[in-house]
C-alpha positions in Angstrom: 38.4 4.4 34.3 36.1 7.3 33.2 37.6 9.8 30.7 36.2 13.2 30.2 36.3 15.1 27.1 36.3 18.8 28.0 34.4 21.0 25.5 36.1 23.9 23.8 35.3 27.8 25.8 33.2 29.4 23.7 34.8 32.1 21.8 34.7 35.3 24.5 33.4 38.8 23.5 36.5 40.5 23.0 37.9 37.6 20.8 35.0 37.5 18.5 35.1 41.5 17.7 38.6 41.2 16.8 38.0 37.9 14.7 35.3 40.2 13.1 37.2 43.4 12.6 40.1 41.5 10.7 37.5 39.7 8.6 37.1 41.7 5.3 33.4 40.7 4.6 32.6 42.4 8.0 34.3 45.8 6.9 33.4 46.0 3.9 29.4 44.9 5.0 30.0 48.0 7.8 31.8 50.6 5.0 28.6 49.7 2.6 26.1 50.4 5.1 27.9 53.6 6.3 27.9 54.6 2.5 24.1 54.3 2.5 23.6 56.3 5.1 25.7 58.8 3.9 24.3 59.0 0.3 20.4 59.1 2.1 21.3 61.6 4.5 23.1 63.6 1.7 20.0 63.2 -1.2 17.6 63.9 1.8 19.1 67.4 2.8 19.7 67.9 -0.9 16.4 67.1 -2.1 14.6 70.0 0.3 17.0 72.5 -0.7 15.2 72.4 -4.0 13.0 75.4 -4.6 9.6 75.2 -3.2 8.1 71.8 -2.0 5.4 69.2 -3.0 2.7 71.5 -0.8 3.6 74.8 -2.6 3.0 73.5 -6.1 -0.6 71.8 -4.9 -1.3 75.2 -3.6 -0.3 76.8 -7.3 -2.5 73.7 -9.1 -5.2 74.6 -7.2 -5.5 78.1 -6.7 -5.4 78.0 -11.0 -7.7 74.6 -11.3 -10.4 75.3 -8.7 -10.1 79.2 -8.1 -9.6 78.8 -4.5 -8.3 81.3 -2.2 -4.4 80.8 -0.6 -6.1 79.6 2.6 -8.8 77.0 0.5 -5.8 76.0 -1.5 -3.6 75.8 1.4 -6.1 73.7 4.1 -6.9 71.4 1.3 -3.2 70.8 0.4 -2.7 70.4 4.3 -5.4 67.0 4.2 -3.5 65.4 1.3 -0.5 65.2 2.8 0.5 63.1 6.2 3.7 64.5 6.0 4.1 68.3 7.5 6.8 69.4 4.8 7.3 72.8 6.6 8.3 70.9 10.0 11.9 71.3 10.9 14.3 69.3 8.9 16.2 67.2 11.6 11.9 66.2 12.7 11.4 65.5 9.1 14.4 63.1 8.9 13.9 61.2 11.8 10.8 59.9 11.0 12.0 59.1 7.3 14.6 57.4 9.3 12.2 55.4 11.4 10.2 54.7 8.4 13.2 53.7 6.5 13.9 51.0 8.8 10.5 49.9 8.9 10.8 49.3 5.0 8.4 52.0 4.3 9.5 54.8 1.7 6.5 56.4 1.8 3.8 57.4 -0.4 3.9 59.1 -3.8 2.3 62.8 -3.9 2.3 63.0 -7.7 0.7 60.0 -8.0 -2.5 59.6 -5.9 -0.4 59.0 -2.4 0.7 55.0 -4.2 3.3 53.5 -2.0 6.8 54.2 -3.4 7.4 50.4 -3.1 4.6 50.0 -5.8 5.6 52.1 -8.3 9.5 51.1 -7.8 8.7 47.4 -8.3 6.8 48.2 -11.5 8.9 50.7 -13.0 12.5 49.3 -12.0 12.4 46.0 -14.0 12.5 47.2 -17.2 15.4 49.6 -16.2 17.4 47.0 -14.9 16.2 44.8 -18.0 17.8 47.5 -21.0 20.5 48.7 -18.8 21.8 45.2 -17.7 21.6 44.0 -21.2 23.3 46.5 -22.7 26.1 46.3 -20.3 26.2 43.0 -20.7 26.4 43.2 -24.6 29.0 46.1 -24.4 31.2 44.2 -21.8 31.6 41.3 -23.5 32.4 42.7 -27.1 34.5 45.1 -25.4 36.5 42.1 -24.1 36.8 40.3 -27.2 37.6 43.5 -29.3 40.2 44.8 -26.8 42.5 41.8 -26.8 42.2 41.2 -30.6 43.1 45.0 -30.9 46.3 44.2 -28.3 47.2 41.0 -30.2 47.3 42.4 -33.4 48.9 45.6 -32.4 49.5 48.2 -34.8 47.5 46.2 -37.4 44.6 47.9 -39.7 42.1 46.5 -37.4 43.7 47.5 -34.1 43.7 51.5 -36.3 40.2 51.1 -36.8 38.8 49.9 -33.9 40.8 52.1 -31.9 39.3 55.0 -33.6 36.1 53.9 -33.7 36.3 52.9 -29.8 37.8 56.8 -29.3 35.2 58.4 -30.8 31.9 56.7 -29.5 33.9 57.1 -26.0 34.2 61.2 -26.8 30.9 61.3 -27.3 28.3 62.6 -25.0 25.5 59.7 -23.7 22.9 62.0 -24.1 23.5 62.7 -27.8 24.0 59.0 -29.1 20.5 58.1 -28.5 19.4 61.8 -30.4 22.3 60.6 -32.9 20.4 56.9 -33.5 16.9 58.9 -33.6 17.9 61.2 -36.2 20.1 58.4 -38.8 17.7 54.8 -38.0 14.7 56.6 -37.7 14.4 59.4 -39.8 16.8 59.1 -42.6 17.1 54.8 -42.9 13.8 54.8 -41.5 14.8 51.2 -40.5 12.0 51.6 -37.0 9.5 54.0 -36.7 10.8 55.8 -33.6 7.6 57.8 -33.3 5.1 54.5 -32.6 8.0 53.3 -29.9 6.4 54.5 -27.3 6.5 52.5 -23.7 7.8 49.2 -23.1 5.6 46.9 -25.4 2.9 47.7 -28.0 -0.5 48.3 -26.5 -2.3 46.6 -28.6 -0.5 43.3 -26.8 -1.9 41.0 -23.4 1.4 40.8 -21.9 2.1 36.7 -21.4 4.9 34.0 -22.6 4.0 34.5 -26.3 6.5 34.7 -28.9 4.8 38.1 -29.8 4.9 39.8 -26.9 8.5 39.1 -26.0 9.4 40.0 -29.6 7.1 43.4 -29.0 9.2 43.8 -25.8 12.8 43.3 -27.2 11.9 45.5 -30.3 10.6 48.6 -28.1 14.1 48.0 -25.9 16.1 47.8 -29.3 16.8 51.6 -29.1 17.6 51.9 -25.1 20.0 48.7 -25.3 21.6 50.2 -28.8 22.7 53.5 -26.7 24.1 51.8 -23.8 26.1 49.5 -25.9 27.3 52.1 -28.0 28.3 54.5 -25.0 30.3 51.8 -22.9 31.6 49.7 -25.5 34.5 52.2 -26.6 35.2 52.2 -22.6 35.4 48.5 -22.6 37.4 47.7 -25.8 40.2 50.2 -24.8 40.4 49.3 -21.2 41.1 45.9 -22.3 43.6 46.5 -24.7 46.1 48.3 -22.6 45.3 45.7 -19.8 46.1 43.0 -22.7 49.2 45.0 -24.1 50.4 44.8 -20.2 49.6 41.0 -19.5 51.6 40.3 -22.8 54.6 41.4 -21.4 54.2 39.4 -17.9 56.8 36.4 -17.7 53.8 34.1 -17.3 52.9 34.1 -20.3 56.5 33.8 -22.2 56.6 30.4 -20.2 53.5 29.7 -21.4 55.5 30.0 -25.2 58.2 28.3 -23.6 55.8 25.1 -23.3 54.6 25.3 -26.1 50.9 26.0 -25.5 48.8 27.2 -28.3 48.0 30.4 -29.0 44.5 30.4 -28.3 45.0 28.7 -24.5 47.6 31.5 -23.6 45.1 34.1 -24.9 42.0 32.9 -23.1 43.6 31.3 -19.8 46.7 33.2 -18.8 46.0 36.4 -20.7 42.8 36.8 -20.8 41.8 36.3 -17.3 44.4 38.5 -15.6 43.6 41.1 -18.4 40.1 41.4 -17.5 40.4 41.7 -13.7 40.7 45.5 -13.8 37.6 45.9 -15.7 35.7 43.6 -13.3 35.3 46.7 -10.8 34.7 48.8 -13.2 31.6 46.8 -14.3 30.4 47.1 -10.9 31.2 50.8 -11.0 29.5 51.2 -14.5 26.2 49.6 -12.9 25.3 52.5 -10.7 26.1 55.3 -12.8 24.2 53.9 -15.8 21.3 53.1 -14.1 21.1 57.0 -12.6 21.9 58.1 -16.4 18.8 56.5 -17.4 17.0 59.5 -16.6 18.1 60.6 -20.2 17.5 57.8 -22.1 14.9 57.0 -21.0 13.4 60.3 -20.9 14.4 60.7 -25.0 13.0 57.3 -25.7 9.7 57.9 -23.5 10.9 54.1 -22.3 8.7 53.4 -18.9 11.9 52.7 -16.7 13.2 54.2 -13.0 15.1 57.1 -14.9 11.5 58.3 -16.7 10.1 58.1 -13.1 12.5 60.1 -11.5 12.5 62.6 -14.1 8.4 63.1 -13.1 9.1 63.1 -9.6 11.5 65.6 -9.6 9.4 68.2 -11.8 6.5 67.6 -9.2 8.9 67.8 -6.4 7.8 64.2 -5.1 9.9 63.8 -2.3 9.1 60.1 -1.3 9.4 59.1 -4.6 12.6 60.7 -5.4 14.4 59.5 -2.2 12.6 56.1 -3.0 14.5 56.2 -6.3 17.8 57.4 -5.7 18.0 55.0 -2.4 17.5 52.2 -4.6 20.4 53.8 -7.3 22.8 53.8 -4.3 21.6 50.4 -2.7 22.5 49.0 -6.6 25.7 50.6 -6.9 26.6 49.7 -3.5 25.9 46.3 -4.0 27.3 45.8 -7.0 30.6 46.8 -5.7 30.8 44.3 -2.9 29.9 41.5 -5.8 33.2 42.5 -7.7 34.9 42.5 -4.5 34.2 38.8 -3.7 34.0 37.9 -7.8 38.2 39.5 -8.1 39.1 37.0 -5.2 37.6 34.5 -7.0 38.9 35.2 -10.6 42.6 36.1 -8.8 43.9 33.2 -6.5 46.6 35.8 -5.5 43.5 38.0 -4.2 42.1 36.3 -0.1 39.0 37.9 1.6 40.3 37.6 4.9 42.7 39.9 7.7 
């Protein structure tokens, strides 16, 4: 006698969407993508209500560098461009849209019509590079500092850190870097600020040498010093009040009950719960640092995105600036949904799932 083994149905339509619609991943993958489009439909309306546009200040340049007439100036300005910039808005944004999808942001105006693509993969590295290092740097001695300050509550080094960690978090980010100028550069004269210029000496072939990694880490010394210094005080303090409240759990006083040691209760009950909180704000921090770069950068004359953007938006480079600031929000966005799925992982209480 034959027996027949009768194949599962496959999953029907309706079924699947609302298998989808309860799975987090899904709605947090459709929230991020609505974001995006928000923020580039936002930064592109924004961007034109800037006064005058990337034709009117050819027209200027070249009415005063080639004594042209309006119309000269004008009909020339009208070949360099292959995007009408006085066209109604809504034409203008659907084909950025349609271009958008294609993966094409466009040309640069300011700089000889490059792809935006081109001078984003050259110019982004190193921004990532100081501002991911830094963070890194500031995260992790923010960690240690803040639970040493909540164990030793009260102490002399939970007054002065505490302090210390208050007043570089008072401080504006733009005047640290002015602040590191102005004492390691001109009165320790510990690095000549004026010859740190760019991202590596010039004088260097850039290669996997010794000297030219050391040439790149000493011209990011200054960049990496401010971003330390203006997230660290954040760091150390968020951890100590998340420290100061893990203490008190009852986890922890069975963990004295078993007599663990000290250091085990710190790093593995303590410890981890303490630092969940600040594992969003990391993500958070990620975004908003790399759009403050613009600043740093800027005061450092360090070849990052932020020095970009700061030339694109004084030549009104609309390609280039909505290039930039897409990639700012695709980061920020991104780095969210990391510390969504990383806090699931560091909390077993925490599922991704309905």
């Amino acid at each position: 006698m034959t027996t027949t083994t009768l194949s599962p149905a496959p999953t029907s339509p309706p079924k699947l969407w609302s298998r989808l619609r309860r799975s987090y991943a899904f709605r947090a993958t459709l929230q991020a993508i609505f974001t995006a489009w928000l923020v580039v439909t936002v930064t592109f309306v924004l961007i034109r209500l800037m006064p005058s546009n990337p034709v009117d200040r050819l027209v200027d340049r070249l009415m005063n560098e080639q004594n042209l007439t309006l119309e000269e100036a004008q009909a020339q300005a009208s070949a360099m461009f292959s995007v009408n910039f006085k066209a109604p808005i809504l034409e203008q944004y659907g084909a950025y849209l349609l271009n958008l999808i294609r993966g094409d942001l466009g040309v640069s105006i300011s700089s000889t019509n490059t792809p935006v693509t081109e001078i984003i993969a050259r110019f982004l590295p190193w921004t990532l590079f100081t501002v991911g290092l830094g963070l890194l740097i500031s995260f992790v001695i923010g960690l240690l500092l803040g639970m040493m300050m909540a164990y030793w509550r009260n102490s002399l080094f939970d007054l002065v850190i505490s302090t210390f960690a208050s007043f570089l978090s008072s401080i504006p980010n733009y005047l640290i870097p002015i602040l590191l100028i102005y004492v390691i550069g001109v009165q320790l004269k510990l690095i000549p600020v004026s010859q740190m210029r760019g991202a590596y000496s010039p004088t260097l072939k850039p290669g996997w040498t010794l000297e030219f990694i050391t040439s790149i880490l000493t011209f990011a010394l200054m960049p990496v010093l401010t971003y330390v210094l203006s997230q660290f005080g954040h760091w150390a303090l968020m951890m100590k009040n998340s420290t100061l409240s893990a203490l008190g759990e009852e986890y922890v006083n069975a963990a004295h009950a078993r007599g663990l040691s000290q250091g085990r209760i710190l790093t593995a009950y303590v410890g981890r719960n303490a630092s969940l909180p600040l594992v969003t704000q990391l993500a958070i921090s990620v975004g908003a640092v790399v759009g403050g770069s613009i600043l740093i950068e800027q005061i450092f004359q360090y070849p990052g995105i932020g020095t970009r953007l700061f030339e694109a938006i004084l030549a009104r480079d609309y390609p280039l600036m909505q290039g930039i600031f897409l990639i700012i929000t695709l980061t920020t966005i991104f780095a969210n949904l990391l510390a969504d799925f990383l806090y699931s992982q560091l909390d077993p209480r925490v599922k991704i799932g309905g």
